[in-house]
C-alpha positions as CSV (number, residue, x, y, z in Angstrom):
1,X,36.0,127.5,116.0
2,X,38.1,124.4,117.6
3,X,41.3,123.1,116.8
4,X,41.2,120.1,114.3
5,X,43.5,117.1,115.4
6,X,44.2,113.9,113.5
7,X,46.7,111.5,114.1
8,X,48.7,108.5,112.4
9,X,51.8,106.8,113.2
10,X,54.9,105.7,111.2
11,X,57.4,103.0,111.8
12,X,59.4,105.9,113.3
13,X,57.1,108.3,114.2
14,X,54.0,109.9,116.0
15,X,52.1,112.2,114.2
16,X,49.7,114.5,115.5
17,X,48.4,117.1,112.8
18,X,46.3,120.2,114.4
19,X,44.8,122.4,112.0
20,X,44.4,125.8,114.2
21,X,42.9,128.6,112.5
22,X,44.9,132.0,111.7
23,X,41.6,134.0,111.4
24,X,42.6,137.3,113.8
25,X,38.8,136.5,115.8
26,X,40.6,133.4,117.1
27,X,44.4,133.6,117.8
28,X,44.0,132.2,121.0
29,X,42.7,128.9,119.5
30,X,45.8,129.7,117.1
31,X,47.9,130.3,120.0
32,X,47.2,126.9,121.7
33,X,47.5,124.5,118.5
34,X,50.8,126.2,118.2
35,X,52.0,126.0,121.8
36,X,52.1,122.3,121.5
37,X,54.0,122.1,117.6
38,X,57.4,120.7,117.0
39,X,56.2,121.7,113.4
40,X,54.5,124.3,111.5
41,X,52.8,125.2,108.3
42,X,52.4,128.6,107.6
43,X,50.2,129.2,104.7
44,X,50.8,132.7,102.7
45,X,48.4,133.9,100.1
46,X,50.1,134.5,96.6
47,X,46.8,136.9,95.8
48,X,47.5,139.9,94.5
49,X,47.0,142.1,97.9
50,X,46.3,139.2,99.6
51,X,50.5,139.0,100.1
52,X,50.3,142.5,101.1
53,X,48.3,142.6,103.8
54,X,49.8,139.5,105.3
55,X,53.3,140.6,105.1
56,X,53.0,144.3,106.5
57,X,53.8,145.7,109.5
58,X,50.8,144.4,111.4
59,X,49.8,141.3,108.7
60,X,48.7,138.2,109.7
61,X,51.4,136.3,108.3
62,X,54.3,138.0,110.2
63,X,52.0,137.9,113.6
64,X,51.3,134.0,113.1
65,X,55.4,133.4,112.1
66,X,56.5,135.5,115.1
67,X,54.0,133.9,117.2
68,X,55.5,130.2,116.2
69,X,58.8,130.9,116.6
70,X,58.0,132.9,120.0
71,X,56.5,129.8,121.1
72,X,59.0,127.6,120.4
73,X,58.2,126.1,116.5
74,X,61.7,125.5,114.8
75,X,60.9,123.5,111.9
76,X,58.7,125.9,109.8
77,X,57.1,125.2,106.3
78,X,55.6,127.7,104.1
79,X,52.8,127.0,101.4
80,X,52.2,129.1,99.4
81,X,48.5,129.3,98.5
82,X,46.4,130.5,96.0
83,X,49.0,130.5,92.9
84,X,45.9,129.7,90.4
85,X,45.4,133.6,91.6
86,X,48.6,134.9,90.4
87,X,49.3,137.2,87.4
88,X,49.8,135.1,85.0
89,X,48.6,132.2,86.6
90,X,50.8,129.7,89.0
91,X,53.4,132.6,88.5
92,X,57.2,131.5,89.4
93,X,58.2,135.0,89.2
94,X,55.4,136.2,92.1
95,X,56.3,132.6,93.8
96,X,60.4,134.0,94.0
97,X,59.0,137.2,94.9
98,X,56.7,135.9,98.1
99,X,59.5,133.6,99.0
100,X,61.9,136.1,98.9
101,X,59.8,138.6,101.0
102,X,59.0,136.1,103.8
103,X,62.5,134.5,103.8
104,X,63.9,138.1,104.9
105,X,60.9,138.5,107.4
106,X,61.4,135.3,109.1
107,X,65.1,135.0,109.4
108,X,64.6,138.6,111.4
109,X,62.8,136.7,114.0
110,X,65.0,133.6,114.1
111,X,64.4,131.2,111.5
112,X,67.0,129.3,109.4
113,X,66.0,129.9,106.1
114,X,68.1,127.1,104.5
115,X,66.3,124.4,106.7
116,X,62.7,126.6,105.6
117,X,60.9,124.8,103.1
118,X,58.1,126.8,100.5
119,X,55.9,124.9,98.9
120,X,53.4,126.4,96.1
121,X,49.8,125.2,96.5
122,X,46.8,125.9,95.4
């Protein structure tokens, strides 16, 4: 799997948008979209488990927000995905919870929190 790339242009800006997947068979594709960010997305699942996993000790979401910041990322987003999986559905309560839980993980490694944005999607 490549890295996606489109860009577009503003009256003030360049925009270059690379989708790199956070599958664990290809980090290194991950690795090189990254390497060249002055922003990222990080998308969380809000699935029950799904969070879980991502957020544990060896999880894919604190590998891929280590890995941004590591590589020099300072403006990070988060989306939240999947909240039409929640219990109930589009859940605030498991949205405070997620952001919460990531919030504390990624101002470990560095982040401003304040200047972190979390976005729920689906």
């Amino acid at each position: 799997i490549d890295i996606a790339l489109w860009k577009f242009e503003t009256a003030k800006y360049y925009v270059t948008i690379i989708d790199a997947p956070g599958h664990r068979d290809f980090i290194k594709n991950m690795i090189t979209g990254t390497s060249q960010a002055d922003c990222a997305v990080l998308i969380v699942a809000a699935g029950i488990g799904e969070f879980e996993a991502g957020i544990s000790k060896n999880g894919q979401t604190r590998e891929h927000a280590l890995l941004a910041f590591t590589l020099g990322v300072k403006q990070l987003i988060v989306g939240v995905n999947k909240m039409d999986m929640t219990d109930p559905p589009y859940s605030e309560t498991r949205f405070e919870e997620i952001k919460k839980e990531v919030s504390s993980y990624i101002k470990k490694i560095g982040y401003n929190t304040a200047s972190v944005a979390f976005v729920p999607i689906s």
